[in-house]
C-alpha positions in Angstrom: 2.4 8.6 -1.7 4.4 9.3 1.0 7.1 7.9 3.5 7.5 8.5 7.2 10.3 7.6 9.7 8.8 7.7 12.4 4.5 5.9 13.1 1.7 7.5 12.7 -1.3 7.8 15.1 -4.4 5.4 13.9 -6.7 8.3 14.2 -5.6 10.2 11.3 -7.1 7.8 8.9 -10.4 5.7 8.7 -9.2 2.3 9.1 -11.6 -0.2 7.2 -9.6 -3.6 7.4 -6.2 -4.5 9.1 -3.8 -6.8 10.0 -0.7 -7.4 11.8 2.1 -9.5 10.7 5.2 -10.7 11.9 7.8 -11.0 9.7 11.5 -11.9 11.1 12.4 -9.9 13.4 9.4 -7.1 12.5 6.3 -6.3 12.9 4.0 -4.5 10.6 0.7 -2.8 10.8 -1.2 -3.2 7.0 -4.3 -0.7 7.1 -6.8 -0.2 4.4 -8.4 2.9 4.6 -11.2 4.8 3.1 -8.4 6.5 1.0 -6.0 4.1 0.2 -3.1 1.8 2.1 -0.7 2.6 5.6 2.3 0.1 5.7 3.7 0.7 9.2 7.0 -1.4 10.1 9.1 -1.9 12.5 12.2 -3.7 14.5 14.2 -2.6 17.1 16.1 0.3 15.6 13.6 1.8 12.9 10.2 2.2 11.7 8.7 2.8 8.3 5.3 4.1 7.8 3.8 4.3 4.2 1.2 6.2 2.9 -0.8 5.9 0.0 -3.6 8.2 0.4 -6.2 10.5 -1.7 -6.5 14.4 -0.4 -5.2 13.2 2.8 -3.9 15.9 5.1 -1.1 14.7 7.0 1.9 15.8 9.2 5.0 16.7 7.6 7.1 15.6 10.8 8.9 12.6 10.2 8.4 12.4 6.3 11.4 11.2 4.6 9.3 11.1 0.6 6.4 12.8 -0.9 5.1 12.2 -4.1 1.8 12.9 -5.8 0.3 9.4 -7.7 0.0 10.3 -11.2 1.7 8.6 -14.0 4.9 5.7 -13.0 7.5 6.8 -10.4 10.6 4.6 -8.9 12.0 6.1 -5.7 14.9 5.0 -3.4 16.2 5.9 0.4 19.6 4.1 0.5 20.8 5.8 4.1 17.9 4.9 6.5 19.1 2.7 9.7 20.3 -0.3 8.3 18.0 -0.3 5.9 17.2 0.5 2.4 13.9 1.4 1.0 12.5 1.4 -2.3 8.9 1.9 -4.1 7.8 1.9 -7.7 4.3 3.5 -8.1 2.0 3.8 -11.3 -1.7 4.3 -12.7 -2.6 2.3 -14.8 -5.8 3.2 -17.0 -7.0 0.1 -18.9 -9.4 -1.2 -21.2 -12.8 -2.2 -19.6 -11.8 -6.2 -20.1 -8.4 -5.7 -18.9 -10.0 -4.2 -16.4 -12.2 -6.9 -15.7 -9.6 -9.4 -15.7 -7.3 -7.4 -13.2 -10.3 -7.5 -11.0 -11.2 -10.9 -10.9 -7.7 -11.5 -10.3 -7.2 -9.0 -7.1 -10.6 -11.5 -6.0 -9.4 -15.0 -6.5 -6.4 -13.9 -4.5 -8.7 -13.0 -1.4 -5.8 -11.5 0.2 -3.9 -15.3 1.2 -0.6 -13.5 1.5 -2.2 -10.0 3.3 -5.5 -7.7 3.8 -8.3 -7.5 0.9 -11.1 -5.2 1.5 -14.2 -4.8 -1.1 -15.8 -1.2 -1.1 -19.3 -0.5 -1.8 -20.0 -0.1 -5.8 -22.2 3.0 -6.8 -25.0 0.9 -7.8 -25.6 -3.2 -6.9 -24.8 -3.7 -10.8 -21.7 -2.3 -10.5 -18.0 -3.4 -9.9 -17.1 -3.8 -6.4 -14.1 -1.0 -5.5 -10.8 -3.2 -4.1 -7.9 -2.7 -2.1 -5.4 -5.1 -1.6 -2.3 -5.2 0.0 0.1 -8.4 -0.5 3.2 -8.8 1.8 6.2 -11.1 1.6 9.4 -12.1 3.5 12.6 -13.1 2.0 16.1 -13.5 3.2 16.3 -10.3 4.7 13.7 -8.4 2.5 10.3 -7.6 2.8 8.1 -6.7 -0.1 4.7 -5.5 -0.4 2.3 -5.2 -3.3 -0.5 -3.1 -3.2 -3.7 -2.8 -5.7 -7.0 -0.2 -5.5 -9.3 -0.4 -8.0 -11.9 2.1 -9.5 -13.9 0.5 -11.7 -15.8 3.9 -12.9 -12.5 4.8 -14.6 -11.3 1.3 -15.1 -7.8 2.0 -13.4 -5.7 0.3 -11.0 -3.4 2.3 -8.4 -0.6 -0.4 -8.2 3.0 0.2 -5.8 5.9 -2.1 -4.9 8.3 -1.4 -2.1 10.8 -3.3 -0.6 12.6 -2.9 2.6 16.0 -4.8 2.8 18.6 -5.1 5.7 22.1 -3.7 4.8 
């Protein structure tokens, strides 16, 4: 996981499914890649790019957090440009009907409030890999919610961050 102030170039990453969205006065980039999620966002004075990403190499220009996904982690960047900026991260390994239900879950949502992408399973039997991104806007906040799946180990990759005006 991993925070930049500053975009990153859409060539460092194998976009499979994205959106743009405009929240307030914002705009922001949601990418699903082959590795995991980009958050890019931006107003007028300051842009956010988050990176969830497996054996990704990427610049270390610009990054303002770096953490490696294992376990639950809470991080927060209280002096950015009118802004503060907070994630919570975990792994969660679960039981193979928790599992289940999680997944049928992530699908009913079909990404209504962002970007849903289904991966290929390893055989046509098999659970269909998700990532999910889900975005919200509220008085001044944004908050997203993202989900990737891997059914061969039943676990779920799940982060929250929030970007609030000061």
């Amino acid at each position: 996981m991993q925070l930049y102030g500053r975009p990153l170039h859409p060539e460092l990453f194998d976009i499979l499914a994205s959106r743009r969205l405009r929240l307030g006065d914002a705009s922001v980039n949601l990418w699903l890649t082959r590795t995991g999620h980009v958050i890019s966002w931006q107003n007028r004075r300051c842009h956010l790019t988050e990176v969830v990403a497996a054996d990704q190499p990427l610049p270390e220009w610009g990054q303002l957090l770096q953490h490696k996904l294992r376990g639950e982690r809470c991080d927060v960047l209280g002096n950015l440009t009118e802004m503060n900026y907070q994630v919570s991260f975990q792994v969660e390994m679960l039981s193979p009907d928790q599992f289940l239900n999680v997944h049928q879950e992530l699908l009913a949502d079909r990404g209504k409030h962002g970007l849903l992408h289904s991966f290929a399973p390893n055989h046509r039997w098999a659970l269909t890999p998700l990532g999910l991104i889900q975005a919200q806007s509220r008085d001044g906040c944004l908050f997203f919610s993202t989900f990737h799946t891997f059914p061969d180990d039943s676990a779920v990759v799940k982060t929250q961050s929030l970007i609030e005006r000061r």
